[in-house]
DSSP file (Angstrom, degrees, kcal/mol; ACC not computed):
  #  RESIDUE AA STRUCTURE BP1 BP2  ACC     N-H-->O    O-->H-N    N-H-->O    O-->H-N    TCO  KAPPA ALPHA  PHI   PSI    X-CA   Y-CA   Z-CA
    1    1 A X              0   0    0      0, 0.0     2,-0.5     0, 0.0    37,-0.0   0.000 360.0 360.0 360.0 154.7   -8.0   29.3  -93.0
    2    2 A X        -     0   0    0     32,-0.1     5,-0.1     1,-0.1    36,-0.0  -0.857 360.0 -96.2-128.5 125.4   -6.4   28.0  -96.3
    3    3 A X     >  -     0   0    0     -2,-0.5     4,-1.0     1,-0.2     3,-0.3  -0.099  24.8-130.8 -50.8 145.2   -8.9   25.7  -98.2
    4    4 A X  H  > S+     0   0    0      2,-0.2     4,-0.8     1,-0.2     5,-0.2   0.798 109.6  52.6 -83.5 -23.2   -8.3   22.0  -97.5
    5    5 A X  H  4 S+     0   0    0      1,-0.2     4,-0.2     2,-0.1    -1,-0.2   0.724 105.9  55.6 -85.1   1.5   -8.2   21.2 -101.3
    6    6 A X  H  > S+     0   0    0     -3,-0.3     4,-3.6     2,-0.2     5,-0.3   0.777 109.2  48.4 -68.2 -32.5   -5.5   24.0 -101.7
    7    7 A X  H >X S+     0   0    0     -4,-1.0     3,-2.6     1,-0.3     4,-0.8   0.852 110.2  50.1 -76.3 -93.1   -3.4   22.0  -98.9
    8    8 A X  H 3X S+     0   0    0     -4,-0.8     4,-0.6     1,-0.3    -1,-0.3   0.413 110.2  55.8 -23.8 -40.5   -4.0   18.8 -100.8
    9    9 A X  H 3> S+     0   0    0     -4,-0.2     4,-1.6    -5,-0.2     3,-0.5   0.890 104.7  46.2 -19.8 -77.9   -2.7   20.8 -103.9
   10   10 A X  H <X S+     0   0    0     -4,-3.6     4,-0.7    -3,-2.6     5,-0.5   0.973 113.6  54.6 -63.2 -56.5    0.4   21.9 -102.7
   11   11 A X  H  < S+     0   0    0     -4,-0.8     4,-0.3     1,-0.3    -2,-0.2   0.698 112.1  42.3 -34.7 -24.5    1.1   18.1 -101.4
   12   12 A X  H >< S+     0   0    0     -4,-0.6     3,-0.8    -3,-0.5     4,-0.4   0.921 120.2  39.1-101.4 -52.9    0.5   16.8 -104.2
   13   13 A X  H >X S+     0   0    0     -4,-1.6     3,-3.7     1,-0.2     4,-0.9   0.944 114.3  65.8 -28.1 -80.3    2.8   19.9 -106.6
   14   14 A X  H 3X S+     0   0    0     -4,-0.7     4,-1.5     1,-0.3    -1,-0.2   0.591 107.8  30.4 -16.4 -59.3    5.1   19.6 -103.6
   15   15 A X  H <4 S+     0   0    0     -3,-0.8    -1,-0.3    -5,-0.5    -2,-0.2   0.481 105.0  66.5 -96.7   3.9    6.1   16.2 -104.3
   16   16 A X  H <4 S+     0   0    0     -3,-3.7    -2,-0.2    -4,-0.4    -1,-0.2   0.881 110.5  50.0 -63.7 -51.7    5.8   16.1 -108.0
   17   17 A X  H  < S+     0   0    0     -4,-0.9    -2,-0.2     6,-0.0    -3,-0.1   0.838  81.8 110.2 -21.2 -67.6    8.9   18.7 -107.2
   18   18 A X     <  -     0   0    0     -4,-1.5     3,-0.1     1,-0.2    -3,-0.0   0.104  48.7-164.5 -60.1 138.2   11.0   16.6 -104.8
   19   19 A X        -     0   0    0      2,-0.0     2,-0.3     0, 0.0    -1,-0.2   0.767  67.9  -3.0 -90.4 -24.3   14.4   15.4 -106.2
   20   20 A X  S    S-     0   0    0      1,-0.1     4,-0.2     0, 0.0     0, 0.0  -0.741  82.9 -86.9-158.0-176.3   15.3   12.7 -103.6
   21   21 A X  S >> S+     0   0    0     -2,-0.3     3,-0.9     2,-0.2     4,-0.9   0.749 120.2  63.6 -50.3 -59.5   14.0   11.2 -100.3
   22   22 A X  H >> S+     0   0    0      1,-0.2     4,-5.4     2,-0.2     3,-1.0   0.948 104.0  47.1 -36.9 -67.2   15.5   13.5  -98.3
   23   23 A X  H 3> S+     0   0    0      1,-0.3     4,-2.3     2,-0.2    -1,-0.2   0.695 105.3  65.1 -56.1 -26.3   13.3   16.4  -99.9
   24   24 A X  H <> S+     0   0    0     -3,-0.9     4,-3.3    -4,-0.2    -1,-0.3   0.910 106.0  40.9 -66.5 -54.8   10.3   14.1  -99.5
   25   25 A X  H <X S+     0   0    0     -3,-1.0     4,-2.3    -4,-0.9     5,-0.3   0.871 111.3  52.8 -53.7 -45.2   10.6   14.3  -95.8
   26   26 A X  H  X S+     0   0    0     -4,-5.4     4,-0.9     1,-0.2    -2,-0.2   0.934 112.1  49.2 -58.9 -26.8   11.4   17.8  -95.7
   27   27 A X  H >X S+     0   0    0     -4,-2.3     4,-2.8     1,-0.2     3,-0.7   0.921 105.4  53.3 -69.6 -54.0    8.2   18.4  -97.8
   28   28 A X  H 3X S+     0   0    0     -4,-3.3     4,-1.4     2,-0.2    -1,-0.2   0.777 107.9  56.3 -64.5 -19.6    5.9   16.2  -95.6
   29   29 A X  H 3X S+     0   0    0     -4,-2.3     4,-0.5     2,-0.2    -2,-0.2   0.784 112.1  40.4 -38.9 -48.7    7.3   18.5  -92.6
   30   30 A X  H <X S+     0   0    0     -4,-0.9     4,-1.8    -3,-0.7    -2,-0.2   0.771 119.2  45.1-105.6 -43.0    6.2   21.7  -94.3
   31   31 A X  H  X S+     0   0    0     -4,-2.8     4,-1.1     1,-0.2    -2,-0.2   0.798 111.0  50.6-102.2 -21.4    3.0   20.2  -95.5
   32   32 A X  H  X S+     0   0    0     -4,-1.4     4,-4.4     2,-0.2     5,-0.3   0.734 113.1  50.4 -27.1 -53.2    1.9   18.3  -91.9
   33   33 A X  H  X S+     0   0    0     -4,-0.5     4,-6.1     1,-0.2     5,-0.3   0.989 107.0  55.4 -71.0 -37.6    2.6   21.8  -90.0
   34   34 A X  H  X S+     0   0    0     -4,-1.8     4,-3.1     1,-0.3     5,-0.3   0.976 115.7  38.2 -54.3 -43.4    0.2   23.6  -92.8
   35   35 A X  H  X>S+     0   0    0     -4,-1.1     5,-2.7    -5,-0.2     4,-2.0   0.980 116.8  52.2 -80.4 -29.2   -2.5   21.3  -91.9
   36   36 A X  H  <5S+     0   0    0     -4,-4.4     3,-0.4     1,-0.2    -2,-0.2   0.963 104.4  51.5 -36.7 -60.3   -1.6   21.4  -88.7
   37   37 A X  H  <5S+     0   0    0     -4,-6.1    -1,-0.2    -5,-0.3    -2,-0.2   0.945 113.8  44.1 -45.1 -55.5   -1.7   24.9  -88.6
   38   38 A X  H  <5S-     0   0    0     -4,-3.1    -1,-0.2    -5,-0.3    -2,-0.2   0.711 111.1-111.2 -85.1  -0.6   -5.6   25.2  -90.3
   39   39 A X  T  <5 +     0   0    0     -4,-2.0     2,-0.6    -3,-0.4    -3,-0.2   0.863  64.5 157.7  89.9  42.7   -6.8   22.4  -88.2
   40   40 A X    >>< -     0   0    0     -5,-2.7     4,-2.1    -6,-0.2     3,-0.6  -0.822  18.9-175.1 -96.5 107.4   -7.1   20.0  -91.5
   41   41 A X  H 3> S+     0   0    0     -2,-0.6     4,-1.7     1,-0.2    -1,-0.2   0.780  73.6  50.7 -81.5 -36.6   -6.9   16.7  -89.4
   42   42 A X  H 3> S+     0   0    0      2,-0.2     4,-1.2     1,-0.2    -1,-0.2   0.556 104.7  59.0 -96.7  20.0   -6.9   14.3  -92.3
   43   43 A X  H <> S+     0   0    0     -3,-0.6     4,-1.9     3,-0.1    -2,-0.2   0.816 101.8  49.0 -50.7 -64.5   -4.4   16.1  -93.7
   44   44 A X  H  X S+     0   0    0     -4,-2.1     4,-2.4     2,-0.2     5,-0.4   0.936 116.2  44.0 -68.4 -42.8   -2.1   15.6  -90.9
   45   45 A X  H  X S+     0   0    0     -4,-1.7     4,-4.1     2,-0.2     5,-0.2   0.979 116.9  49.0 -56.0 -66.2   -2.9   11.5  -90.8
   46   46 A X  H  X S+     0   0    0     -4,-1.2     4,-1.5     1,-0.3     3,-0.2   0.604 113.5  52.7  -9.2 -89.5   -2.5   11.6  -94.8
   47   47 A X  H  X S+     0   0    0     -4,-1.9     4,-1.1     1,-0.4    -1,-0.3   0.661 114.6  30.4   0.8 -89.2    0.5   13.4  -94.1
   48   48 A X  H >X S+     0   0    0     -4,-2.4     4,-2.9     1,-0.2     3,-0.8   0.894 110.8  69.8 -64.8 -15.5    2.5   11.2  -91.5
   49   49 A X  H 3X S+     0   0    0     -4,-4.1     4,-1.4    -5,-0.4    -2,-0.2   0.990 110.7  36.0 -59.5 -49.8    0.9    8.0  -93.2
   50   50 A X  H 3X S+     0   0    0     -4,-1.5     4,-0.9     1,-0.3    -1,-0.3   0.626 110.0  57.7 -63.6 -17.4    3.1    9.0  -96.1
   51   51 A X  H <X S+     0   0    0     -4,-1.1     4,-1.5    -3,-0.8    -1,-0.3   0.741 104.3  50.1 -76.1 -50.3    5.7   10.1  -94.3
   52   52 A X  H  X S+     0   0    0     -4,-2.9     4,-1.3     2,-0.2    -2,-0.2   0.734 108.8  57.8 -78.4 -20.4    6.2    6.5  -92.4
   53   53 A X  H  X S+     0   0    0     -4,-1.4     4,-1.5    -5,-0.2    -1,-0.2   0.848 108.9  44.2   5.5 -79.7    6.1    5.0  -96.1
   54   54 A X  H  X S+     0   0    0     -4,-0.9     4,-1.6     2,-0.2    -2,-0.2   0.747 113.1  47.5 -34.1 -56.6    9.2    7.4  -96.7
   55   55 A X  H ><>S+     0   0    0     -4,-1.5     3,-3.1     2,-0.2     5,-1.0   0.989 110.6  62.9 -62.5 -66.7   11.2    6.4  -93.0
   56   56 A X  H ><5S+     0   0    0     -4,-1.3     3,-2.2     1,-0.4    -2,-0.2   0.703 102.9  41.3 -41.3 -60.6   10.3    2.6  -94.3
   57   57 A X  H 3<5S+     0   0    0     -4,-1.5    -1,-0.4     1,-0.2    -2,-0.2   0.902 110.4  59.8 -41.0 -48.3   12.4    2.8  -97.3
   58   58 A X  T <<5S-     0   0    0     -3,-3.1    -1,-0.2    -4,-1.6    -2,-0.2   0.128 111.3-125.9 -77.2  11.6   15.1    4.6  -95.3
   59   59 A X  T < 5S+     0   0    0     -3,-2.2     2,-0.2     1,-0.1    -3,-0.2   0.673  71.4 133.5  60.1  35.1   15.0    1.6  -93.3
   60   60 A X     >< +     0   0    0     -5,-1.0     4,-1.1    -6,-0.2     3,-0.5  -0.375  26.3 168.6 -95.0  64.8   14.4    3.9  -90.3
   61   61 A X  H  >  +     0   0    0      1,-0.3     4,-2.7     2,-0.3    -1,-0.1   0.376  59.8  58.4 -56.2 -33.1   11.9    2.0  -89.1
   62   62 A X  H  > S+     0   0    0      2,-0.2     4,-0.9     3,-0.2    -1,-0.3   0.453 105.8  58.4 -74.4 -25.0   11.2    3.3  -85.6
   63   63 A X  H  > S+     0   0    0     -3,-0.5     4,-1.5     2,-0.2    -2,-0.3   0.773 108.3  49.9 -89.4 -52.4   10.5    6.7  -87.4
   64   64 A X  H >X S+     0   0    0     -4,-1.1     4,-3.4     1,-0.2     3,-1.7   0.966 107.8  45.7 -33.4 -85.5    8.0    4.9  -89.2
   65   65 A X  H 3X S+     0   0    0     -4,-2.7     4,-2.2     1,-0.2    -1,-0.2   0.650 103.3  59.3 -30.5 -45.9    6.3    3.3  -86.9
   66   66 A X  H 3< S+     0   0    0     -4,-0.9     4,-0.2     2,-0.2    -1,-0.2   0.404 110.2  46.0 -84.0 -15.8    6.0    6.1  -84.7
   67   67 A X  H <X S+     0   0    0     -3,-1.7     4,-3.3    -4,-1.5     5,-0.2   0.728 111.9  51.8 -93.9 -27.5    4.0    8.3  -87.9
   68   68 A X  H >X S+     0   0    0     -4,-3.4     4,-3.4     2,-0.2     3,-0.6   0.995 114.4  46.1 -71.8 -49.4    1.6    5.0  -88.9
   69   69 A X  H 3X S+     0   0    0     -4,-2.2     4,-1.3     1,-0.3     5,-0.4   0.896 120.0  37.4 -44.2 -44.9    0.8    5.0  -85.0
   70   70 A X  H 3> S+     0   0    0     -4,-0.2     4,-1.3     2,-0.2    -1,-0.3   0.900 113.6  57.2 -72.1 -44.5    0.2    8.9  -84.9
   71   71 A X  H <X S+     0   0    0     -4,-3.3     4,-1.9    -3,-0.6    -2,-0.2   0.950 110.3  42.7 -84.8 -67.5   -1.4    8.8  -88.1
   72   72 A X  H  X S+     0   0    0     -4,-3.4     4,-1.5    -5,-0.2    -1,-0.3   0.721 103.5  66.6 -62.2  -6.7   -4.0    6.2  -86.8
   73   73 A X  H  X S+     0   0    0     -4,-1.3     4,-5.3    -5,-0.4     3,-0.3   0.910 108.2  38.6 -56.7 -48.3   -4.5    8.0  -83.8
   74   74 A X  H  < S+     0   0    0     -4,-1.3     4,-0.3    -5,-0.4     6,-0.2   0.970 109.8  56.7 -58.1 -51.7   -5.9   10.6  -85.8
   75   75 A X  H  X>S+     0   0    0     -4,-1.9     5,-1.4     1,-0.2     4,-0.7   0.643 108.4  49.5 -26.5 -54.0   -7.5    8.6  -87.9
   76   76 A X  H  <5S+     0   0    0     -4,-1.5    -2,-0.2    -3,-0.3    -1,-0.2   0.863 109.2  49.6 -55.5 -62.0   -9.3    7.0  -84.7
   77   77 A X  T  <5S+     0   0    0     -4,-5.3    -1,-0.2     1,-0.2    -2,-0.2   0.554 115.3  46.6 -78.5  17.3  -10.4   10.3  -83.0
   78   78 A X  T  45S-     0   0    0     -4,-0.3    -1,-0.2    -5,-0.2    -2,-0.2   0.614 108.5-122.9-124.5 -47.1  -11.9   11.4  -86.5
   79   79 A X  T  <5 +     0   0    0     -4,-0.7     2,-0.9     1,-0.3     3,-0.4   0.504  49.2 162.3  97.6  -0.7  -13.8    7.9  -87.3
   80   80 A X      < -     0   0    0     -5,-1.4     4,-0.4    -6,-0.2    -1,-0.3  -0.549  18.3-173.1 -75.4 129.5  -11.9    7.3  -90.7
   81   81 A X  S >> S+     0   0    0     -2,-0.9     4,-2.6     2,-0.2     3,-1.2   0.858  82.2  46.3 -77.0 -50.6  -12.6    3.5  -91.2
   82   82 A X  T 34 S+     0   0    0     -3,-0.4     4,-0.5     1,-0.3     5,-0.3   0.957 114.1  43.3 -81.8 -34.0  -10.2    3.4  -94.3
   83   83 A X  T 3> S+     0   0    0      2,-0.2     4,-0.9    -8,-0.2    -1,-0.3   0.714 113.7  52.4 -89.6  14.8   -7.3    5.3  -92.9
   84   84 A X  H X> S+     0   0    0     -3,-1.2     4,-1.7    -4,-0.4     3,-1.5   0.930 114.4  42.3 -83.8 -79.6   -7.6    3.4  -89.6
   85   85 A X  H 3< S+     0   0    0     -4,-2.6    -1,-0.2    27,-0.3    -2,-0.2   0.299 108.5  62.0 -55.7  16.9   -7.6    0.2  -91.7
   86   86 A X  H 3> S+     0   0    0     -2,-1.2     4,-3.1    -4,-0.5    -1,-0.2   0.694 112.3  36.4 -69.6 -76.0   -4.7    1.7  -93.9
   87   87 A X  H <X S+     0   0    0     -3,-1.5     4,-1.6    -4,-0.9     5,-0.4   0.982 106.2  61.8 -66.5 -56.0   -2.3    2.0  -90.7
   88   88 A X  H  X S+     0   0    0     -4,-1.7     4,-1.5     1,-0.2     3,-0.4   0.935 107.2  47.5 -38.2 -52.4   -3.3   -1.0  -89.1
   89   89 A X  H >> S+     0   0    0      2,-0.2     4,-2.6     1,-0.2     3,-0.6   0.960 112.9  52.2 -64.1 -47.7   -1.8   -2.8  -92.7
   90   90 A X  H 3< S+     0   0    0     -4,-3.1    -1,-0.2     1,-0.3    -2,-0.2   0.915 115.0  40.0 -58.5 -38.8    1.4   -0.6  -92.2
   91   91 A X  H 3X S+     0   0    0     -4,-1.6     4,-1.8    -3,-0.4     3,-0.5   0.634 113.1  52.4 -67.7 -25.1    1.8   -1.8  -88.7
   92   92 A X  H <X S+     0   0    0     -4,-1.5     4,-2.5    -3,-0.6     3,-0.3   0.953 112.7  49.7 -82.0 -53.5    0.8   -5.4  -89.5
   93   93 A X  H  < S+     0   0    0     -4,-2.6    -1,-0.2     1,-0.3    -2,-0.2   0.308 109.3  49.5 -67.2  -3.6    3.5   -5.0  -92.1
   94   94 A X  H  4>S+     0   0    0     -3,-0.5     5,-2.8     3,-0.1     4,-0.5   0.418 116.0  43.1 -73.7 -53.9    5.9   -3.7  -89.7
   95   95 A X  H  <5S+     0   0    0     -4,-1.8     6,-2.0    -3,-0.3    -2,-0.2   0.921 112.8  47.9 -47.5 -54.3    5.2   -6.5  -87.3
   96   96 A X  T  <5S+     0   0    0     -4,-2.5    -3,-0.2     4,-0.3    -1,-0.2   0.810 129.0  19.9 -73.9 -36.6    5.1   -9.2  -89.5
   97   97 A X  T   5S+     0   0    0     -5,-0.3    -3,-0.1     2,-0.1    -2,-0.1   0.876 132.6  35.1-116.3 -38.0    8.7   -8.3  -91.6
   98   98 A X  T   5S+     0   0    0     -4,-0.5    -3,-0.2     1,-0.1    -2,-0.1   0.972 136.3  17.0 -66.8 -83.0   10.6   -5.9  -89.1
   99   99 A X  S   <S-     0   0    0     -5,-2.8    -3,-0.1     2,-0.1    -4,-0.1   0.631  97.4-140.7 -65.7  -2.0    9.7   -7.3  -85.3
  100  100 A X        +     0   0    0     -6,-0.3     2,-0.6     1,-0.2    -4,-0.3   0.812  47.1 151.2   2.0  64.2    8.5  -10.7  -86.9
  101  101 A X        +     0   0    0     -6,-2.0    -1,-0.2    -9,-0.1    -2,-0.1  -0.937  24.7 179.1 -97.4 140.6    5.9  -10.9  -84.7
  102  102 A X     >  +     0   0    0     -2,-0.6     4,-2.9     2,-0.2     5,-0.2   0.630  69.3  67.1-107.7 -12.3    3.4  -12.7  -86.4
  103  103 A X  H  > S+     0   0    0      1,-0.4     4,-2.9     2,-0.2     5,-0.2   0.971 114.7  30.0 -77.3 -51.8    0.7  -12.7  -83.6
  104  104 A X  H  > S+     0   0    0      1,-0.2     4,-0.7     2,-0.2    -1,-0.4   0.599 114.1  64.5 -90.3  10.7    0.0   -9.0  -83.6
  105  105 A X  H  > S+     0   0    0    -10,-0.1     4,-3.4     2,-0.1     3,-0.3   0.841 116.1  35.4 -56.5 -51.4    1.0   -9.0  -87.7
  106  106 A X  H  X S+     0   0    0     -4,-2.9     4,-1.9     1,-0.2    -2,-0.2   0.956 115.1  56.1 -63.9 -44.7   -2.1  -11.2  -87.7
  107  107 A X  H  X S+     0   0    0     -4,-2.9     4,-2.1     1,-0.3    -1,-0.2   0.849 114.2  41.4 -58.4 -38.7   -4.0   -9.2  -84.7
  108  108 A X  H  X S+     0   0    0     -4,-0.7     4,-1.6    -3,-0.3    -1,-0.3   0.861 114.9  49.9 -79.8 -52.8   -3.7   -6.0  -86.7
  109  109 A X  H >X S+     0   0    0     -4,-3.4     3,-1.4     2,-0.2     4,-1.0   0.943 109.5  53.0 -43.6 -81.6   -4.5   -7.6  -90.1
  110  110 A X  H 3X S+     0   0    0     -4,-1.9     4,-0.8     1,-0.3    -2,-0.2   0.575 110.5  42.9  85.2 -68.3   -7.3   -9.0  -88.7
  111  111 A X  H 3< S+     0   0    0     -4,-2.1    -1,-0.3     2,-0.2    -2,-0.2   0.832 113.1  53.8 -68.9 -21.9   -8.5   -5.5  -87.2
  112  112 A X  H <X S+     0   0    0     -4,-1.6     4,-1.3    -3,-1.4   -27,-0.3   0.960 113.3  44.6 -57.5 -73.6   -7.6   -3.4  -91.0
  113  113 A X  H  X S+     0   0    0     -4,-1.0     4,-1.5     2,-0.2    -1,-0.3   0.589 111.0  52.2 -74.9 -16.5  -10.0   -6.2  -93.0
  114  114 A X  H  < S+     0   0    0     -4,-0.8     2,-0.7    -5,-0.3     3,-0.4  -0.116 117.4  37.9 -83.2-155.1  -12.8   -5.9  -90.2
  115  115 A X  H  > S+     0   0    0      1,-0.3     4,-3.6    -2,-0.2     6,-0.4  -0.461 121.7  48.1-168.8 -50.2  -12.6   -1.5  -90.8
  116  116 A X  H  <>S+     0   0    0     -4,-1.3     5,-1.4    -2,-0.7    -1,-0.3   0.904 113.1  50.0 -82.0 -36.5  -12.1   -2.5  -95.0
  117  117 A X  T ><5S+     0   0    0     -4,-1.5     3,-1.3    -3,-0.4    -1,-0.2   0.955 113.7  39.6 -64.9 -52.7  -15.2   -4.9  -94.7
  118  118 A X  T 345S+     0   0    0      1,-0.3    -2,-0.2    -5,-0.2    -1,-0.2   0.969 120.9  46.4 -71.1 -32.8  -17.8   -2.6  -93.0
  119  119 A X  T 3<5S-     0   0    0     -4,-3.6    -1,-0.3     1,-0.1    -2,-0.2   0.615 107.6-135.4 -77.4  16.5  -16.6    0.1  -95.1
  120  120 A X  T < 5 +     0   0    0     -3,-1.3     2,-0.9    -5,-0.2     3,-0.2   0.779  39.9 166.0  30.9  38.3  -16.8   -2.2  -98.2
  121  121 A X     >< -     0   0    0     -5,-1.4     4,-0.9    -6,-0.4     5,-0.2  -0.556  14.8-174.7 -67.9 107.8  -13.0   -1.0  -99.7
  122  122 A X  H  > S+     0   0    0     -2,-0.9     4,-1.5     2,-0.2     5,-0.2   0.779  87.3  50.5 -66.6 -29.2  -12.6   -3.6 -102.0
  123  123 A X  H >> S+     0   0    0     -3,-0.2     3,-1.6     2,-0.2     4,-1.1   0.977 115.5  44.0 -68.3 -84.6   -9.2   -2.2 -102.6
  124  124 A X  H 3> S+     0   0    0      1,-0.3     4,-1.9     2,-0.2    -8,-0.2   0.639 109.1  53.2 -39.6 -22.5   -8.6   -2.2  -98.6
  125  125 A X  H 3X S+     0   0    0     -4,-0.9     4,-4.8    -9,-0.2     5,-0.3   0.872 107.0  54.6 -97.5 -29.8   -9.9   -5.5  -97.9
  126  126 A X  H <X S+     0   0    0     -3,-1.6     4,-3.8    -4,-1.5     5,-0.4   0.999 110.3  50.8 -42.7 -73.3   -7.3   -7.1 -101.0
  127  127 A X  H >X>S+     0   0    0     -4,-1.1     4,-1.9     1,-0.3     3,-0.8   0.923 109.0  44.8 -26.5 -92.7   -4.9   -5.6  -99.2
  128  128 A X  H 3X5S+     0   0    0     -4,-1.9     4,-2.6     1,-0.3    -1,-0.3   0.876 113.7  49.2 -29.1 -50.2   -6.1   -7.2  -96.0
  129  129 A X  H 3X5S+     0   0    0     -4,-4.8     4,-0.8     1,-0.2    -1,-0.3   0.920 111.0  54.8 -77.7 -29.6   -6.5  -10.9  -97.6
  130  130 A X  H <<5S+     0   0    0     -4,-3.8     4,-0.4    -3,-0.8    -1,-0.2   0.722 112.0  38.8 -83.8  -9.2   -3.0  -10.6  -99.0
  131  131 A X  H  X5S+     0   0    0     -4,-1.9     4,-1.7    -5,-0.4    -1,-0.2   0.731 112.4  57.7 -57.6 -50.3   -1.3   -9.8  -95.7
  132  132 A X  H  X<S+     0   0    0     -4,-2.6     4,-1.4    -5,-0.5    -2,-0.2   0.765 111.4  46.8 -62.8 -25.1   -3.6  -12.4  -94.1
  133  133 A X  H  X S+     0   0    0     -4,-0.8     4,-0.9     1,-0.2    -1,-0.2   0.717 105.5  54.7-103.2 -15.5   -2.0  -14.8  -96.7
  134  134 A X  H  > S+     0   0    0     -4,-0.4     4,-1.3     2,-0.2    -1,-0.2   0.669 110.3  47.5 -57.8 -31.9    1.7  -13.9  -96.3
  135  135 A X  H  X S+     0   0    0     -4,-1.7     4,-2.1     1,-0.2     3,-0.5   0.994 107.2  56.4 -65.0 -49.9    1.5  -14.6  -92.7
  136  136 A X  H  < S+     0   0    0     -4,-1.4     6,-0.4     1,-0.3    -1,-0.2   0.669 106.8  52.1 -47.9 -25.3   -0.3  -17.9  -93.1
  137  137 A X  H  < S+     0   0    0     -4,-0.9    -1,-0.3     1,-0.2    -2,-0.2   0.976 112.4  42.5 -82.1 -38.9    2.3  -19.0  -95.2
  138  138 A X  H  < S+     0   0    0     -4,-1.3    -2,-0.2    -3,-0.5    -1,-0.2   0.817 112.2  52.2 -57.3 -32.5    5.0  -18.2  -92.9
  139  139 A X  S >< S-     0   0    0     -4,-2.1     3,-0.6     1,-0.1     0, 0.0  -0.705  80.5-118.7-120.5 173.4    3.5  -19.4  -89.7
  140  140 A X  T 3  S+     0   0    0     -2,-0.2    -1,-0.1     1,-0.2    -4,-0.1   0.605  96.3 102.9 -85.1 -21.8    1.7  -22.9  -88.2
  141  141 A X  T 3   +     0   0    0     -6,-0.1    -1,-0.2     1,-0.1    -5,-0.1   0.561  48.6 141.1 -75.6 -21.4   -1.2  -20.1  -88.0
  142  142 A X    <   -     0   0    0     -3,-0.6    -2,-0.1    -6,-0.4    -1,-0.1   0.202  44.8-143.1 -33.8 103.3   -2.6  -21.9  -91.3
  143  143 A X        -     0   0    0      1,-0.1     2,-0.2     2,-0.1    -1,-0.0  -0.425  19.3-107.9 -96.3-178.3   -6.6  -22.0  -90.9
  144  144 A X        +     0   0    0      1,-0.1    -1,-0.1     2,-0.1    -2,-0.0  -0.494  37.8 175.3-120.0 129.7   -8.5  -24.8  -92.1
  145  145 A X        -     0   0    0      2,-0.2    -1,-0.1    -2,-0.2     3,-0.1   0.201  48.7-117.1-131.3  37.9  -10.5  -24.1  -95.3
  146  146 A X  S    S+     0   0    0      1,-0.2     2,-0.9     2,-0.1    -2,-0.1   0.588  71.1 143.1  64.2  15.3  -12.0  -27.3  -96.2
  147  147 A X              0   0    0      1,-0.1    -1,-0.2     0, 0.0    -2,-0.2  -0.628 360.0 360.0 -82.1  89.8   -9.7  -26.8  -99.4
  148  148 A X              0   0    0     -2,-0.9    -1,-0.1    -3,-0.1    -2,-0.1   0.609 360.0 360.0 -84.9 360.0   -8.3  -30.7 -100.4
């Protein structure tokens, strides 16, 4: 079995390397089956989270989606707080600008900044309050903060 901070290694070499987008994918291919292959599991979230990142630009969006979902899955059966609430923000952010649905943008925000609070990621929960504030401005959704 091939040390997980050698896989993290190459992932990281690997894409210091890549000349274009294209190469990006192919690389997160090759470097998903390797953790696949040793059984590294957040490797494989890491992996597609970055991957659906990648689709997003390439305004494949359905491709996208379909790694932040997989990605939290993993994420889920594993207990990682932060890359659950990670994906939840990719999906919220997917909702919100792509389906524009704003009720599950929110529902999904919502769940990220509960996962970024108990874990206390100050980073994660910024994240979370600046999503939370994008929606509000777009939608009636505004909640009342005693603010005159």
């Amino acid at each position: 079995m091939i040390d997980n901070k050698l896989l993290k290694a190459n992932a990281i070499i690997s894409l210091l390397k890549a000349n274009s987008v294209g190469d990006d994918i192919e690389i997160y291919n090759n470097n998903y089956y390797q953790a696949e292959n040793n059984g590294y599991k957040e490797g494989m979230a890491w992996t597609l989270a970055n991957k659906g990142q990648i689709h997003i630009k390439l305004s494949e969006y359905h491709k996208g989606f379909e790694c932040f979902t997989r990605s939290l899955t993993i994420c889920e059966e594993h207990d990682d707080k932060i890359g659950m609430g990670l994906n939840l923000n990719s999906l919220a952010w997917m909702y919100q600008y792509v389906n524009r649905n704003l009720d599950k943008a929110l529902t999904y925000t919502n769940r990220s900044l509960e996962l970024f609070k108990e874990t206390k990621d100050k980073l994660g929960m910024s994240l979370s309050y600046r999503s939370l504030a994008e929606i509000f401005i777009v939608s009636d959704k505004f909640p009342e903060t005693g603010i005159s």
